[in-house]
C-alpha positions as CSV (number, residue, x, y, z in Angstrom):
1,X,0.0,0.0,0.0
2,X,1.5,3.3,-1.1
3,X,1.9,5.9,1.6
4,X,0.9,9.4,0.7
5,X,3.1,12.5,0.2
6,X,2.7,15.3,2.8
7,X,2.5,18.3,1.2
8,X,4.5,21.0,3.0
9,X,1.3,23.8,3.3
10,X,2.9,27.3,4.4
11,X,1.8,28.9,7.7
12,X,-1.0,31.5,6.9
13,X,1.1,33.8,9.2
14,X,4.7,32.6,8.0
15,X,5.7,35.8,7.0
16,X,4.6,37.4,10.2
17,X,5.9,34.5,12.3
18,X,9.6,35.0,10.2
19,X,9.4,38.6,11.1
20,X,8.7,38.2,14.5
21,X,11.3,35.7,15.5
22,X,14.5,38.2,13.6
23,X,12.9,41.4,15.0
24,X,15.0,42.1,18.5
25,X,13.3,41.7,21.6
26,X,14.1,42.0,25.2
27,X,12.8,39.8,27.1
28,X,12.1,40.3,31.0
29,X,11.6,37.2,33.6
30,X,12.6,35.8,36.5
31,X,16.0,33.8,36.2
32,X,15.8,30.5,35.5
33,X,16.0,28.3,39.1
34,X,18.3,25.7,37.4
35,X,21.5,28.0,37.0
36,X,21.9,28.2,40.9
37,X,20.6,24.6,41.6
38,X,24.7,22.8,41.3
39,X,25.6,25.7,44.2
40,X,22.5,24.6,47.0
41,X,20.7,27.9,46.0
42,X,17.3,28.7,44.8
43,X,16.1,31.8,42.2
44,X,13.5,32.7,40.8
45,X,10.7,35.7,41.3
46,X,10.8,34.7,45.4
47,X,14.1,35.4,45.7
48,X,14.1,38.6,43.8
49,X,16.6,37.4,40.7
50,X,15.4,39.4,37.3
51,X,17.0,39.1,34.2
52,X,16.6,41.1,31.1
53,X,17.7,39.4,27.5
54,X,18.2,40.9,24.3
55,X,17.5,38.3,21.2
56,X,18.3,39.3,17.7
57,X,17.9,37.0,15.0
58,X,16.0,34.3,17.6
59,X,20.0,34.1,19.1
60,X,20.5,35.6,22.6
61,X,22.6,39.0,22.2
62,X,23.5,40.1,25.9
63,X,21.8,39.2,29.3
64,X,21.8,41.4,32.4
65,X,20.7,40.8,35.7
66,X,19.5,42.3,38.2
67,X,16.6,42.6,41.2
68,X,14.4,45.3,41.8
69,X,14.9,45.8,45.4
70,X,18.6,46.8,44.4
71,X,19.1,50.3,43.3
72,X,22.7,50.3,42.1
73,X,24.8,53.5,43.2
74,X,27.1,53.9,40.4
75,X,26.7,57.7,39.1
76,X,25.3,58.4,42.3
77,X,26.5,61.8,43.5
78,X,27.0,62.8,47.1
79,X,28.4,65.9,49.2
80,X,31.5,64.7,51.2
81,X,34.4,65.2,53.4
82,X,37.4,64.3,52.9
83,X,38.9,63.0,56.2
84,X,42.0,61.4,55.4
85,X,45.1,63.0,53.0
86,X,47.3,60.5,51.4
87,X,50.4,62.0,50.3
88,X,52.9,59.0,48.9
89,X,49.6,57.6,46.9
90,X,48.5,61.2,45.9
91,X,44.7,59.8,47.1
92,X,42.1,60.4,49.8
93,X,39.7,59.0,52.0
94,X,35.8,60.8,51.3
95,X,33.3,59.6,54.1
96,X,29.5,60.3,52.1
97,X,26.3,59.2,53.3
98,X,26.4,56.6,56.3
99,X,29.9,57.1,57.4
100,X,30.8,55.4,54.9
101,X,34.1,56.4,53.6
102,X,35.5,56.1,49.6
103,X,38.5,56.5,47.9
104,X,39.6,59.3,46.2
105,X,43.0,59.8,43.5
106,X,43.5,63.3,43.0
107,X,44.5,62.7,39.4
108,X,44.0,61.2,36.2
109,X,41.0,61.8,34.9
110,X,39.5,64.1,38.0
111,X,38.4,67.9,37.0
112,X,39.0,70.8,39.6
113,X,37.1,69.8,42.9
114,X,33.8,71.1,43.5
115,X,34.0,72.4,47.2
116,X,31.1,74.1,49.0
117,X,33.1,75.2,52.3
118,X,35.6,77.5,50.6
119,X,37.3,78.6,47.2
120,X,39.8,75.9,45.7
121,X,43.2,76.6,45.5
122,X,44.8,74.0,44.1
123,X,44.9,72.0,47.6
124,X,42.3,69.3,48.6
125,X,42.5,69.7,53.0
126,X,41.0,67.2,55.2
127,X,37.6,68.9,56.5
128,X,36.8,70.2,52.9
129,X,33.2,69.6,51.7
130,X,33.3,68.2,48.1
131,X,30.6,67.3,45.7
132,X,32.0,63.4,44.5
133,X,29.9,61.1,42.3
134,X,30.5,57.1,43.1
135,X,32.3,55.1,40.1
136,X,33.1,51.4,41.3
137,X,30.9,50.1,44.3
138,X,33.0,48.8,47.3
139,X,34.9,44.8,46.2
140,X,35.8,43.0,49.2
141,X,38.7,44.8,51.1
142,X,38.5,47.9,48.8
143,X,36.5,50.9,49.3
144,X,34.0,52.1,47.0
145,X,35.9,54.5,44.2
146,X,34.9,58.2,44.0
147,X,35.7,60.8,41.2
148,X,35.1,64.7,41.1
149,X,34.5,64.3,37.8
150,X,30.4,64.9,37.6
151,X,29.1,63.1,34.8
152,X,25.6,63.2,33.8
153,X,23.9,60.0,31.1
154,X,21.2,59.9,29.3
155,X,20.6,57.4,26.4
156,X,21.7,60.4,23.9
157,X,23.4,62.6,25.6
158,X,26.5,62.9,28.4
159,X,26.5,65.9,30.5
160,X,30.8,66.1,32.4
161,X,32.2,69.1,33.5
162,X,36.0,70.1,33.0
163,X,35.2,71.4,29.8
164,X,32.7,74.1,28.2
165,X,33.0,72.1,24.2
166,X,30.8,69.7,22.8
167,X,31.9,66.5,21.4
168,X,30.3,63.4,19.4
169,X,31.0,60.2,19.1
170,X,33.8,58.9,17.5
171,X,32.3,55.7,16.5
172,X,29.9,58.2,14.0
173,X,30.9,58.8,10.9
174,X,31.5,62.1,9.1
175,X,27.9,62.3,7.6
176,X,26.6,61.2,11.0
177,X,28.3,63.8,13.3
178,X,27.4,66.6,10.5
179,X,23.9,65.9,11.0
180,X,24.9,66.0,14.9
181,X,26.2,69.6,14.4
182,X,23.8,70.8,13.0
183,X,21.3,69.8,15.2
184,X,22.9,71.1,18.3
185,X,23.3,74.4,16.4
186,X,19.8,74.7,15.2
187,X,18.4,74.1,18.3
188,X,20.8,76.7,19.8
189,X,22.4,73.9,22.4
190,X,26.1,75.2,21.3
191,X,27.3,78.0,19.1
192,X,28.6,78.2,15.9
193,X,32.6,77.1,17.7
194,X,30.7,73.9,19.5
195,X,30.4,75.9,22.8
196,X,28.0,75.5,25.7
197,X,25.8,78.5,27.1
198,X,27.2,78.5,30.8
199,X,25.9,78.9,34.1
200,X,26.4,80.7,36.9
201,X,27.4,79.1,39.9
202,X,28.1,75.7,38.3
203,X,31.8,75.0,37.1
204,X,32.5,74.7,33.1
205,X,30.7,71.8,31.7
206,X,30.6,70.3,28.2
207,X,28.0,67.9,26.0
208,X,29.4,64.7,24.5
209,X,26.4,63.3,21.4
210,X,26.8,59.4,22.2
211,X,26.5,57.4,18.9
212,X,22.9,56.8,19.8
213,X,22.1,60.7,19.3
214,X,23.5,60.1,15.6
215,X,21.8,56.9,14.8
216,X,18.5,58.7,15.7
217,X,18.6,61.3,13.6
218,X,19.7,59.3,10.9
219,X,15.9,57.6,10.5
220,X,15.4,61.3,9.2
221,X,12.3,60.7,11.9
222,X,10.5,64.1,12.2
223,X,10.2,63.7,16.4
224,X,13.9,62.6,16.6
225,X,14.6,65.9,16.8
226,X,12.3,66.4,19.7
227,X,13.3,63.4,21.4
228,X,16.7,64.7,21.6
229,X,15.6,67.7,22.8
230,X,13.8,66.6,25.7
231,X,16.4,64.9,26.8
232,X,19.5,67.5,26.5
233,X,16.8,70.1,28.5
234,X,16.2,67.2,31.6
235,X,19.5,66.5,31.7
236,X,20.9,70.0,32.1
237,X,18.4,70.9,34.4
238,X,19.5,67.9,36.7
239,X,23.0,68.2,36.3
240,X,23.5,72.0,36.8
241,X,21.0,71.4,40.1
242,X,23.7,69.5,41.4
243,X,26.0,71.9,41.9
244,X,23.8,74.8,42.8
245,X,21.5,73.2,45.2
246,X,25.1,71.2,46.8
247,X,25.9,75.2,48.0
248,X,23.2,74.7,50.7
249,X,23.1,71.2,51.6
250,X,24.8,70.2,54.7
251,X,27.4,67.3,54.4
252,X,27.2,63.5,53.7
253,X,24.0,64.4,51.2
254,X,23.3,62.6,48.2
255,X,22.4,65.1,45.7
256,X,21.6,62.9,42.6
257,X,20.7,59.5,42.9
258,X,21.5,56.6,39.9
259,X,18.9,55.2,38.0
260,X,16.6,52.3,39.2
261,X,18.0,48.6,38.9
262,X,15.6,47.7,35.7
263,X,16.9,51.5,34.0
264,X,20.5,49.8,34.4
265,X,19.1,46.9,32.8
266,X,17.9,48.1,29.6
267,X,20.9,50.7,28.9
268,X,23.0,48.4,27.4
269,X,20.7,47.2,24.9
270,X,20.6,50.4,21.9
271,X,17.4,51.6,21.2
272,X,17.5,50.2,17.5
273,X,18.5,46.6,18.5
274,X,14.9,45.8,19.9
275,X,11.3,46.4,18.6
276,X,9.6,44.9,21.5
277,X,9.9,44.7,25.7
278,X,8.0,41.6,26.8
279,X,7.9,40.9,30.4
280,X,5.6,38.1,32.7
281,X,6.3,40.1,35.5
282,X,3.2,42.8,36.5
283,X,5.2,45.0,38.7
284,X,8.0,45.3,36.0
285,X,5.1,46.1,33.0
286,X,4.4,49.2,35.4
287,X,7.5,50.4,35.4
288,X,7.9,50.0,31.8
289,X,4.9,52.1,31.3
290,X,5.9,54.6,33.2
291,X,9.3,55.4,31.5
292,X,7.4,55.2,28.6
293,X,5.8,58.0,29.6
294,X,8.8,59.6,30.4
295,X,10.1,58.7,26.9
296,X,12.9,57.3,28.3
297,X,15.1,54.1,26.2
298,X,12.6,55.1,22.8
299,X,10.0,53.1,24.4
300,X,7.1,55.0,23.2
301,X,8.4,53.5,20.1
302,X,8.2,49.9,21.2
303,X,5.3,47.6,21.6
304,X,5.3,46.6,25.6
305,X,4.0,43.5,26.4
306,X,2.4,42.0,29.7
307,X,2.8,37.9,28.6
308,X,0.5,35.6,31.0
309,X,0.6,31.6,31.5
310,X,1.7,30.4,34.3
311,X,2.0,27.5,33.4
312,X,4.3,28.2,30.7
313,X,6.4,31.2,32.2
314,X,9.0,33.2,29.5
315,X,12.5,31.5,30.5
316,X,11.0,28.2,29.5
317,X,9.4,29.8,26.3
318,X,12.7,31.1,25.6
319,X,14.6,28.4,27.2
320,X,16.7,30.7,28.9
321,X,18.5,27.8,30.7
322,X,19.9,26.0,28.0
323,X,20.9,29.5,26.1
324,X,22.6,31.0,29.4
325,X,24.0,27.5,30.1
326,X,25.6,27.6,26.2
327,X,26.5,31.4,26.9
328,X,29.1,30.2,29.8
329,X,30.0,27.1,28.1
330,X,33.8,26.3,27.9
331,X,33.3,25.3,24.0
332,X,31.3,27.3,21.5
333,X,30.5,25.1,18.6
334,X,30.5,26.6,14.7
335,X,28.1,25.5,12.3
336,X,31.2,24.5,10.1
337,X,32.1,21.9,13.5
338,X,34.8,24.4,14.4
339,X,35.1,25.6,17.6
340,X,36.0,28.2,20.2
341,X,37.4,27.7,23.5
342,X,37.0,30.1,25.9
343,X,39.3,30.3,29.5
344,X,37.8,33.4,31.8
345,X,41.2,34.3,33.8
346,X,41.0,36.9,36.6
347,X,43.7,39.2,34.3
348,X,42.7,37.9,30.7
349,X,40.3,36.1,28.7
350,X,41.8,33.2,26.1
351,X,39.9,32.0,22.9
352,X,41.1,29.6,20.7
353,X,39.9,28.4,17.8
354,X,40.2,25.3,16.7
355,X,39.0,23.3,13.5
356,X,37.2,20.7,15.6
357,X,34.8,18.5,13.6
358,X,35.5,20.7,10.5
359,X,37.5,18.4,7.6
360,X,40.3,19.8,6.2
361,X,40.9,18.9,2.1
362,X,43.7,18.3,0.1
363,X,44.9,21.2,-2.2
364,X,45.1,17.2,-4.8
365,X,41.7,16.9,-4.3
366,X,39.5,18.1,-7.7
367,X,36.6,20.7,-7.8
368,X,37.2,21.1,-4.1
369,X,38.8,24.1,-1.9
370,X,42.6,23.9,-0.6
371,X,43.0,23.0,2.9
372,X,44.2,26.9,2.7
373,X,40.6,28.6,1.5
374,X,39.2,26.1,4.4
375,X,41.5,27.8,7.6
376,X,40.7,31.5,6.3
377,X,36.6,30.3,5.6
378,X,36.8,29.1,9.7
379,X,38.4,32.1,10.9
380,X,35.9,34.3,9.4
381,X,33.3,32.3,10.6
382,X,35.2,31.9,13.9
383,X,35.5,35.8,13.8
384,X,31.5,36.5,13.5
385,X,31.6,34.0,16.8
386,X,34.1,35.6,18.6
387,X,32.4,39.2,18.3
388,X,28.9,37.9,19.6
389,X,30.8,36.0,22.2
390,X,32.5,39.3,23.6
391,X,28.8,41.2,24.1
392,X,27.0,38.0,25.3
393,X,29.5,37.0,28.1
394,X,30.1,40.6,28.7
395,X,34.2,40.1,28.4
396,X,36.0,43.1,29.3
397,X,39.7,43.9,29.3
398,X,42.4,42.0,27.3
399,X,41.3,39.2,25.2
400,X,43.7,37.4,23.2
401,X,42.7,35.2,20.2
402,X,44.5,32.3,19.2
403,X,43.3,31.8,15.5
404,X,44.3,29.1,13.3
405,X,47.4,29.6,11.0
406,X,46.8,31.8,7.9
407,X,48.7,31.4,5.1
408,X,49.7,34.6,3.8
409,X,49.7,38.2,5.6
410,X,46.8,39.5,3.1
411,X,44.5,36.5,4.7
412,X,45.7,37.9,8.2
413,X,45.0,41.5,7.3
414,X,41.4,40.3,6.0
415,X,40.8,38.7,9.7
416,X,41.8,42.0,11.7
417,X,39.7,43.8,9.2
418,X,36.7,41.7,9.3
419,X,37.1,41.4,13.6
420,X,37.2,46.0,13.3
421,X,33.7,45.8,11.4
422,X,32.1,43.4,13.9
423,X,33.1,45.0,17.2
424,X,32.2,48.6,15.4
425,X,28.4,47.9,16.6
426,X,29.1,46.8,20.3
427,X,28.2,49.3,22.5
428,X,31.2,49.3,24.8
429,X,34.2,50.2,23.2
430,X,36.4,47.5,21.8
431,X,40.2,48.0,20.1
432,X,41.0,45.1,17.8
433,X,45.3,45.8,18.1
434,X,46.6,43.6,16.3
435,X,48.5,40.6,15.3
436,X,51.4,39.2,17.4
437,X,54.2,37.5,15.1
438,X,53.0,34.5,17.1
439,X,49.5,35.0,15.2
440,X,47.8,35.9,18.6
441,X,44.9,38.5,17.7
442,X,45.1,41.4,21.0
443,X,41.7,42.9,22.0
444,X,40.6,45.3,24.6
445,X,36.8,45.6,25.6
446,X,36.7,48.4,28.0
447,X,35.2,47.3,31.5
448,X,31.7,48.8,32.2
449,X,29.2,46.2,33.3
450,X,30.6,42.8,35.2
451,X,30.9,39.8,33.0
452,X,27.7,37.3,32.3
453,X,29.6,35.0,34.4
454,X,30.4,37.4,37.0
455,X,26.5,38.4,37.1
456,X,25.5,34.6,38.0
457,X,28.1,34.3,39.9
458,X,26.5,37.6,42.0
459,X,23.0,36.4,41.5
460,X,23.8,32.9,43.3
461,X,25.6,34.4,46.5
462,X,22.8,36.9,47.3
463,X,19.9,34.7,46.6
């Protein structure tokens, strides 16, 4: 008896369905219990473990954690004294609210301290009252890091003082930042030389345009213009209140505090890498909706979501188990059967590549590619991985690359070329350097957020 054919019959909504799943999302749920399970310790929405995912391409982008009792302090900014001077480390101790007491280096990148209990002279004396803003929360046996640098960041803009210019983004190009400059001048935010209008009673202070500021007004969108807008006016108002209401505040005051824990979340993830926030979590669908409001992260632009089963919550619809338990994997498999290898040290970070269960062909063989075309065809494709794998897993610092063997220095060339193009779109600075004569590729990804790793780690000692 002859068995019938199955006709393949297309999904009346394929098109919609293929759209949906390579549209970016973030995703916002409870973190899976099974990560913390091999340690003796639960998670979950009881113990107050959240975790936001960004998915492009139905592939996990970059994860970051957090809980929503837990308002981070970094970029917090707080009236201090400084109680203790130390000359051989050219440093000092600032106690700020609580009696608790950070450390201060009176150099590098530190502007002219701010003080409020007499003029600066060049000398920082213990007993001065000075405006600090908090950089690196405390680690262990070392105090929390303070700067008297004021910053101020918004998804568009940065607000720093030490300087009365404007700058833009050097990851923009020259069409970009044009369309940058003549924005700021139009809407009479600097003058014809790139200068800021100044205040009284508030030390100089410039405007960086972060690369977000030119992607916007690149959609030639007729409210991007606004958008920017708005947010240039509420930051300056917040940033120059800083200093003028710090005049009359008494010591140990916090005079700005950082964002909430899921605004931390979400400012990683670039307002044109996601076209919809889903969440199964009612409190969190609030909060979205109110920074919507506030027009904060383009979310006025995004469809918000408010997903309910409970039976079927989103880190099992997006099996966020298996993808975070593949995202810390030791071995990163390639769809060629080449591999990565990736060793987390507390200095560097190690990849190497290796052909794995890719076949190499004889250069003898007929109609098929040299064993040559097959190394540079893995590294390329090892390249694309290596990229994605620096943003997922959150690496930061120096990360050396051990690629396979190339065969002539235009094939090497190609690789560094192609590793520039794919780091251009992270949004934490990376530096492809270069080649070693050993063939070791350098990297540097500069440290802002702690590593994916690092964040479980975290999630499974306070839960």
């Amino acid at each position: 008896m002859s068995r019938s054919i199955r006709q393949a019959v297309p999904r009346p909504d394929g098109e919609q369905y293929r759209r949906e799943r390579e549209a970016g999302k973030v995703v916002i749920t409870a973190c899976p219990s099974g990560l913390c399970v091999r340690r003796g310790h639960a998670s979950g929405p009881e113990s107050g473990c959240l975790m936001a995912a960004l998915f492009g391409h139905d592939r996990l982008t970059a994860v970051q954690t957090f809980s929503p009792d837990t308002r981070s302090r970094i970029g917090a900014v707080y009236l201090g004294k400084i109680k203790k001077i130390l000359k051989n480390l050219n440093a000092c101790f600032v106690e700020i609210a609580g009696g608790e007491q950070c450390f201060l280096h009176m150099g590098g990148e530190n502007d002219a301290p701010f003080l409020t209990n007499r003029t600066y002279d060049g000398r920082l004396m213990e007993g001065d009252e000075v405006l600090v803003q908090l950089r690196q929360e405390a680690v262990k046996t070392k105090q929390a890091t303070v700067s008297t640098r004021i910053t101020m960041q918004g998804e568009y803009f940065v607000f720093a003082t030490g300087t009365s210019r404007s700058g833009i983004s050097r990851k923009l190009g020259e069409a970009q930042k044009s369309l940058l400059r003549d924005f700021l001048e139009r809407a009479k935010i600097t003058d014809q030389e790139g200068l800021l209008a100044q205040e009284e009673g508030v030390p100089p202070f410039g405007l960086v345009a972060r690369t977000r500021a030119g992607l916007i007004l690149e959609q030639a969108d007729p409210d991007c213009e606004d958008v920017l807008y708005r947010e240039y006016d509420r930051l300056r108002q917040q940033f120059t209140a800083v200093f003028l209401q710090g005049r009359h505040r008494t010591c140990y005051s916090c005079l700005h505090e950082a964002g909430s824990a899921l605004e931390e979340a979400l400012t990683p993830f670039l307002p044109d890498e996601y076209e919809e926030v889903v969440t199964d979590l009612a409190p969190i669908y609030e909060e979205l909706s109110r920074l919507r409001e506030q027009g904060r992260f383009s979310l006025e632009k995004k469809q918000l979501r408010l997903y309910q089963d409970p039976d079927f919550p989103l880190n099992k619809l997006y099996s966020l188990e298996t993808r975070l338990r593949e995202a810390t994997a030791r071995t990163v498999w390639l769809k060629s059967g080449a591999n990565l290898v990736v060793e987390q040290t507390e200095s560097l970070t190690a990849i190497d590549v290796n052909t794995g269960k890719c076949t190499r062909t004889s250069a003898r063989e007929p109609g098929k590619p040299s064993s040559a075309d097959v190394m540079r065809r893995v590294n390329l494709e090892a390249a694309v991985e290596v990229a994605r794998q620096l943003r997922l897993r959150n690496l930061s610092g120096i990360i050396i690359v051990d690629f396979i063997n190339l065969a002539t220095l235009a094939q090497e060339e190609e690789l560094l070329q192609k590793l520039r193009e794919l780091t251009e779109n992270d949004p934490v600075t990376v530096q492809v350097v270069d080649m070693t004569p050993l063939g070791l590729v350098e990297i540097t990804r500069k440290k802002v957020y702690p590593s994916l790793r690092e964040q479980l780690e975290r999630t499974v000692v306070e839960t």
